[in-house]
C-alpha positions in Angstrom: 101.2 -28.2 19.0 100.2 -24.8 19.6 101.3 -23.4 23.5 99.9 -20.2 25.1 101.6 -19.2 28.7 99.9 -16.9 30.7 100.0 -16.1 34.3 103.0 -13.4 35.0 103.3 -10.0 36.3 104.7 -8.3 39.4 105.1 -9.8 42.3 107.1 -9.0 45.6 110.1 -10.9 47.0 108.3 -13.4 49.2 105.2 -13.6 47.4 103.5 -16.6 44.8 102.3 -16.4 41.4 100.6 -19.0 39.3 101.7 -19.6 35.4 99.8 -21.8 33.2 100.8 -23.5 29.6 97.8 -24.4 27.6 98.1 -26.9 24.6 96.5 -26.6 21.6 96.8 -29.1 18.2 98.5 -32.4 18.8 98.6 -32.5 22.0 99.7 -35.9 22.1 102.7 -34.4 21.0 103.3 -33.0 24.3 104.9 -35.8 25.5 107.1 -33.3 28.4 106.3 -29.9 28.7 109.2 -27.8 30.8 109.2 -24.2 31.6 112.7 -22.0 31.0 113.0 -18.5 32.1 115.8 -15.9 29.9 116.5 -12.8 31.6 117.9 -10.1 29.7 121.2 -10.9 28.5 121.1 -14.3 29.6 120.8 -17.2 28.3 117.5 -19.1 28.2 117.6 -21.8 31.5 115.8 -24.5 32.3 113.6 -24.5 35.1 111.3 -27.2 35.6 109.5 -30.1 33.7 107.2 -32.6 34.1 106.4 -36.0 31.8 102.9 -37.3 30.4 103.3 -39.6 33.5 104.2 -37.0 36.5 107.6 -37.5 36.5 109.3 -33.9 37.2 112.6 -32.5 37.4 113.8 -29.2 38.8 116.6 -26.8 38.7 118.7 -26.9 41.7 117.7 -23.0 42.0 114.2 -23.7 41.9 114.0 -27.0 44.1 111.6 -26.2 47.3 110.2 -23.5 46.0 108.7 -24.3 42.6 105.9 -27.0 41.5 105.4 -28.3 38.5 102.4 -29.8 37.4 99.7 -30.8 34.8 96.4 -31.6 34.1 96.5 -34.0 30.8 92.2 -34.2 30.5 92.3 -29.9 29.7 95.9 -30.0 28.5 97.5 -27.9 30.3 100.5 -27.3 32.4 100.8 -25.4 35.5 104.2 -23.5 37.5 103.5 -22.7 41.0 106.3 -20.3 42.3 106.6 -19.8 45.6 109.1 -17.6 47.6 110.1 -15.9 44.7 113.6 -13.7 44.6 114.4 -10.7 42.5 116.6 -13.4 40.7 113.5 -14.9 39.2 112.3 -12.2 36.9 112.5 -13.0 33.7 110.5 -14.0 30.6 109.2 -17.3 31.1 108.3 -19.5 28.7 106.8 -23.2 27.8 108.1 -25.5 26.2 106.7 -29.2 24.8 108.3 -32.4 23.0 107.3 -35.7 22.4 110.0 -37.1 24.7 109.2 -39.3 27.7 112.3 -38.0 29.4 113.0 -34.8 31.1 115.7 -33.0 28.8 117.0 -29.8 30.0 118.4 -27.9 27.3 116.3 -26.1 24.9 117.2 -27.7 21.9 115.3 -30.9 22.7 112.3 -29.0 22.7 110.4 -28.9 19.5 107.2 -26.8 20.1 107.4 -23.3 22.4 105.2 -20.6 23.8 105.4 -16.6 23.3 106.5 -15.9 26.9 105.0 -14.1 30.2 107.1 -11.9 32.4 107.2 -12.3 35.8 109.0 -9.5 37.9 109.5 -10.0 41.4 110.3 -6.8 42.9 112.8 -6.5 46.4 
């Protein structure tokens, strides 16, 4: 499974901006796709996922404010971010496994993205 993210770039505290994941390959592989986001010096975090079903799962710093969703016909994966904060910039990236359940550490993730940067600016 091949992943391309695209969608980032600067944005103001307050505003929205769009990212999408699109699968390439296997892409019955992509069983759950999540986004993470690593700022620098961080770790990489988990920030939301969704199954082959619908099922999602959020990070509590996320909830309310970010959807999750995808559109299994074109393969792709979409992260709606709304009310973004300076605390969201960061390189986000895609991530896909053949799971069915919503893991949220890294390591369960077999196939990734190259990463977009979003910077929200206060």
């Amino acid at each position: 499974v091949q992943l391309q993210a695209s969608g980032g770039g600067l944005v103001q505290a307050g505003g929205s901006l769009g990212l999408s994941c699109a699968a390439s390959g296997r892409t019955a592989s992509a069983g759950t796709v999540a986004w993470f986001h690593q700022a620098p010096g961080r770790e990489r975090e988990f920030v939301a996922a969704i199954t082959w079903s619908g099922r999602t799962r959020y990070a509590d710093s996320v909830e309310g404010r970010f959807t999750i969703s995808r559109d299994n016909a074109n393969a792709t994966v979409f992260l709606q971010m709304n009310s973004l904060k300076s605390e969201d910039t960061a390189v986000y990236y895609c991530a896909a496994s053949s799971t069915t359940v919503l893991p949220t550490i890294p390591g369960y993730y077999d196939y990734w993205g190259q990463g977009t940067l979003v910077t929200v600016s206060s």
